[in-house]
N, C-alpha and C positions, 0 to 999 in steps of 0.2 A: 656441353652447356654448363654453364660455374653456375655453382650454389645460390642461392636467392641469401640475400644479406639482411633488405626489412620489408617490412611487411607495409601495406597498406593502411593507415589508420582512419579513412574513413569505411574500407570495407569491415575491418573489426567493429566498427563503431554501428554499421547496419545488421551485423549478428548481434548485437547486445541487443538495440534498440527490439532487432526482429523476436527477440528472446520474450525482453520487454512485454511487448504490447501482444504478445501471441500468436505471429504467424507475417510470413513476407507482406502477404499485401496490405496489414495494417500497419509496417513496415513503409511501404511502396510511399503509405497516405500522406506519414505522418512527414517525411523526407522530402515528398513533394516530385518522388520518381515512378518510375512505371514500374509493376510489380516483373514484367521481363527482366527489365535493367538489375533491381534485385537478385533475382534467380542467377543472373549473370556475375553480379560481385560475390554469390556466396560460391559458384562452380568455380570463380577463379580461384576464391580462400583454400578451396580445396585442394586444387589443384597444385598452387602453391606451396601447400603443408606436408601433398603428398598423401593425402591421408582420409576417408571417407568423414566427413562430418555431422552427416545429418542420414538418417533410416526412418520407412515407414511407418506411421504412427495412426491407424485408423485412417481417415481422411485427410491428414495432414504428415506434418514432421515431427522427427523427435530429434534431440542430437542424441547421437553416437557417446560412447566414454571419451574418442578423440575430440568431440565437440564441446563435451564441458570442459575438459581440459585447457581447449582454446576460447572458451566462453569468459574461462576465470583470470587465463590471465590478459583477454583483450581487456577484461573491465579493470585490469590493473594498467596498464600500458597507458588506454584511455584516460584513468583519473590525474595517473599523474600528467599527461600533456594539458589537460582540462588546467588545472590545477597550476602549471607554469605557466601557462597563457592568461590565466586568472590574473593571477600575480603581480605579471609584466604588465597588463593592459586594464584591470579593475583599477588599480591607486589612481589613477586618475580619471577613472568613470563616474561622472556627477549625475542622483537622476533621483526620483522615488517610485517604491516598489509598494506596493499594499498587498498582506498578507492575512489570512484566515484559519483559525482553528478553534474547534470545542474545546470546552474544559476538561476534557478526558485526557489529550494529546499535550494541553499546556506544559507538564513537567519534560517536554521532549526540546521547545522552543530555546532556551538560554543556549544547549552549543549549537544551536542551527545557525541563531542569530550570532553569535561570538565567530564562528566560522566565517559566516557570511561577513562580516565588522572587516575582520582581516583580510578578505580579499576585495573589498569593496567600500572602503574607510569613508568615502565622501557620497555615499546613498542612506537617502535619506527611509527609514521604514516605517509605515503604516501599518499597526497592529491590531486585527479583530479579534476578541474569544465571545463566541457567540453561539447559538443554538445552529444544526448542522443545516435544516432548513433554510434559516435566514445566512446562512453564509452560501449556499448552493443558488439562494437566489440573489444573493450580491457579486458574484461571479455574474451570472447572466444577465443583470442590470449595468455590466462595466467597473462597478463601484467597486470592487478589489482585483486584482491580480491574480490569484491564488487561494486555492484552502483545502484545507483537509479537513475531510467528509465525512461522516460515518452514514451508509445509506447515502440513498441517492446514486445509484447508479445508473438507473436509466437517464439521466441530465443527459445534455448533447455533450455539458465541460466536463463530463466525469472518467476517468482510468483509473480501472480499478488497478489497486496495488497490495490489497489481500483483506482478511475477515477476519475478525473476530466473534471468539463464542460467547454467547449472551446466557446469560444465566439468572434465577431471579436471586435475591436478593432481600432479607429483612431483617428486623431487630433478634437478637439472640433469646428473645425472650416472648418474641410473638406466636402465637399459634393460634392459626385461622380457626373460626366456629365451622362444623361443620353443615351448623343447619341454617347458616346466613351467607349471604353472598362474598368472595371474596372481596376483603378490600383490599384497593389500587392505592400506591401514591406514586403521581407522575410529573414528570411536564405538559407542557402546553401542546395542543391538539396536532401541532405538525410533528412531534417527537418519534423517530424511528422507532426507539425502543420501545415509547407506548402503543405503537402501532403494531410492533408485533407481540406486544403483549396481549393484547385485548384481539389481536388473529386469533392467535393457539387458544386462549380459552375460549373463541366462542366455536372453534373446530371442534373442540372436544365438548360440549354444552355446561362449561361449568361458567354458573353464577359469577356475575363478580359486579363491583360498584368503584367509582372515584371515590375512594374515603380522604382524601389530598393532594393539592394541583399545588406546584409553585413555579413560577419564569426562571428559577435557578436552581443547580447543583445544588449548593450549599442548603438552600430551605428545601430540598428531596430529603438530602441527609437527614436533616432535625426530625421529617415529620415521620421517618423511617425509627432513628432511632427513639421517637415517639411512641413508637411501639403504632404507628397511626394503621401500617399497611406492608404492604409489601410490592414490591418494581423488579424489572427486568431492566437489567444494565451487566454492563462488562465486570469484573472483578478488579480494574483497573481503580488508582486511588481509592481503593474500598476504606473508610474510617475502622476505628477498632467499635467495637461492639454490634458490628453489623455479621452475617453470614451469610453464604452464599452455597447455591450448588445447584447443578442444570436440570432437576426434580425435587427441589427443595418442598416440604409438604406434600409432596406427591404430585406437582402439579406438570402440566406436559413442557417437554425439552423444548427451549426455542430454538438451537440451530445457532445461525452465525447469520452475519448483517454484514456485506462489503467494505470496506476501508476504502474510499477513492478521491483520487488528488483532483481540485475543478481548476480548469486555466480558464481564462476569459482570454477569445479567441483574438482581441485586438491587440493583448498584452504581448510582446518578443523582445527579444535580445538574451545578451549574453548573459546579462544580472538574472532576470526572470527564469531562464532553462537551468542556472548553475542554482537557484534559493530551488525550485522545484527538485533538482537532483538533491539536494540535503534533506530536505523533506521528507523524501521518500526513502534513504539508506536512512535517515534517524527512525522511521514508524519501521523497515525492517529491520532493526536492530533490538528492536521493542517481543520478550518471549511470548506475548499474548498472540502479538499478529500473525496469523498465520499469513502462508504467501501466495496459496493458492489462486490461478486464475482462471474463472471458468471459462468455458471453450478456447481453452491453449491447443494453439495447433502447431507450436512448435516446443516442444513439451522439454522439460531434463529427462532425461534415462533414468529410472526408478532404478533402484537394487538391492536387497534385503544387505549384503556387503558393509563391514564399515569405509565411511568417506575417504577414499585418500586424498591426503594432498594432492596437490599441482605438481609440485615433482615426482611424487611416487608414483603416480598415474602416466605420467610421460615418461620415466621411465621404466614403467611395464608394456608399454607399447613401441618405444624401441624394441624392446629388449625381444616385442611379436615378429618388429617388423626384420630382426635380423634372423630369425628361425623361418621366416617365411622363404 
C-alpha cells in the first residue's frame, strides 16, 4: 500500500470546527451533516495518520497529544488555503457586511478591519459600537450581521468563545461608608455587568443604591473617577486613577461573564464566515480572555508539562511509534 501523500482538508476542517463549538454533533449541526457522517471523517483522519486521536473524556472526547498535534497544524493548513482562496476570489467580491461591538473590544477592530480591507477591498462595512444588549438584539432583528458580545449567551445567535473575569472597580481614593448602602455607578438597566453586580450583592445581603447611571463608557468613567461609586467591569481599557481587584473593599467575587460571537442566521458567505474567523483569533489573542468552553465535549488534553511545539510533539511521538 504507498504512503498517503495529503490529507483531506475538509476532514481537518471538521476537527477544528468539532474542537470549536465542543463536540461532533455540534459539529454535525453547524456543517449541515449527520453526526455519523462525522464520526466517519474523524475514523478516517485517524486512520489515515495512523495514530489514535481522540480518548475518553467523561461522556464525551478529549483529543489525544496526537490530536492536538494534528489540531494545530490543521488550523494552520486550513488558514493559509482560507487565506489563498480569500485572496483569489475576495478582490472582486462586491457586497456589505454590518458588524457589532462594545467599547470594551473596540481597540481590537483597526487590524480586524485592515485585514478584512485587504482581502475584500470592494465590501462595503457597516460599523456598530454599542451596548452588548442592543447589539444582541440587533443580530436577532437582521439589522447586523455580526457582533461581539459580552453576556448573552443563552441568544439562539450566540457561540461562545470564552470569558472574562469581572472585577469591581473604583476611584483610588474611594472608600465605601460602612453604615450606608453601597454606592453603584452603572449602565443602563440591560447592562451584564450591572446585572451581575447587583446578583452577588443581594446573594450576599449587602446594601447598595444607584449613586450613578450614564448610556456610555465614557460618563461610567467620570462619575467613577468622581469618586461617585463603584462598578463591576473587566480590567480591560481601565483609565489611570481608577483600581481594580475581584474583592476590592471586601466585597463578593463576581466570577467571569461569557465572550460570545452572535451571527444572524440569514447572514452567509464567504465575506461573513472569514470577518467572523478574525473576530474571534483577534478576542483570543486578547490575555484577558480566557478560552474556556463550558460543556466541551471534545476537550484539549490537560498536562501540568511545558507546551511543546508542533514539531517537538510529533517528534516525540515518532520517536513512540518506532520503539513500539
Amino acid at each position: 500500500m504507498s504512503p498517503l501523500t495529503n490529507l483531506d482538508l475538509d476532514t481537518l476542517r471538521t476537527l477544528s470546527v468539532a474542537h470549536d463549538l465542543g463536540g461532533l454533533a455540534q459539529a454535525a449541526e453547524r456543517l449541515g451533516r449527520t453526526p455519523s457522517a462525522i464520526s466517519l471523517q474523524m475514523k478516517r483522519l485517524q486512520d489515515d495518520l495512523a495514530t489514535p486521536l481522540f480518548r475518553k473524556h467523561g461522556r464525551g472526547l478529549a483529543l489525544t497529544e496526537a490530536g492536538e498535534v494534528a489540531l494545530t497544524y490543521a488550523r494552520r493548513m486550513l488558514a493559509l488555503n482560507d487565506e489563498l482562496l480569500d485572496t483569489m476570489q475576495g478582490a472582486n467580491l462586491a457586497g456589505h457586511i454590518r458588524i457589532g461591538c462594545p467599547q470594551d473590544f473596540a481597540p481590537i477592530l483597526p487590524s480586524v478591519l485592515s485585514h478584512f480591507a485587504l482581502l475584500y477591498p470592494r465590501m462595503q462595512i457597516e460599523l456598530r459600537i454599542e451596548g452588548n444588549a442592543a447589539l444582541a438584539d440587533a443580530v436577532e432583528k437582521s439589522q447586523i450581521d455580526l457582533a461581539v458580545v459580552i453576556g448573552h449567551e443563552d441568544r439562539s445567535s450566540a457561540q461562545k468563545v470564552g470569558e472574562l473575569e469581572l472585577v469591581w472597580i473604583a476611584s483610588s481614593t474611594f472608600t465605601p461608608s460602612p453604615d450606608e448602602p453601597l454606592p453603584l455607578a452603572v449602565l443602563g438597566p440591560q447592562c451584564a455587568f450591572r446585572k451581575c453586580a447587583i446578583h452577588h450583592l443581594e446573594a450576599t445581603n449587602k446594601p447598595h443604591r444607584i449613586a450613578a447611571n450614564s448610556p456610555s463608557l465614557d460618563g461610567l468613567w467620570a462619575a467613577l473617577l468622581g469618586g461617585l461609586g463603584i462598578t463591576a467591569r473587566t480590567v480591560m481599557n481601565l483609565p489611570d486613577g481608577l483600581v481594580s481587584a475581584g474583592s476590592l473593599h471586601n466585597l463578593p467575587s463576581l466570577g467571569f461573564l461569557p465572550v460570545t460571537l452572535h451571527r444572524n442566521a440569514q447572514s452567509s458567505g464567504v465575506a461573513t464566515e472569514r470577518m467572523a474567523s478574525l473576530l474571534t483569533t483577534a478576542l483570543a489573542s486578547l490575555p484577558l480572555v480566557s478560552k474556556k468552553v463550558a460543556g466541551q465535549k471534545v476537550a484539549s488534553q490537560k498536562s501540568k508539562a511545558p507546551r511543546k511545539t508542533p514539531r517537538q510533539a510529533a517528534a516525540q511521538l515518532t520517536e513512540h511509534s518506532q520503539k513500539a
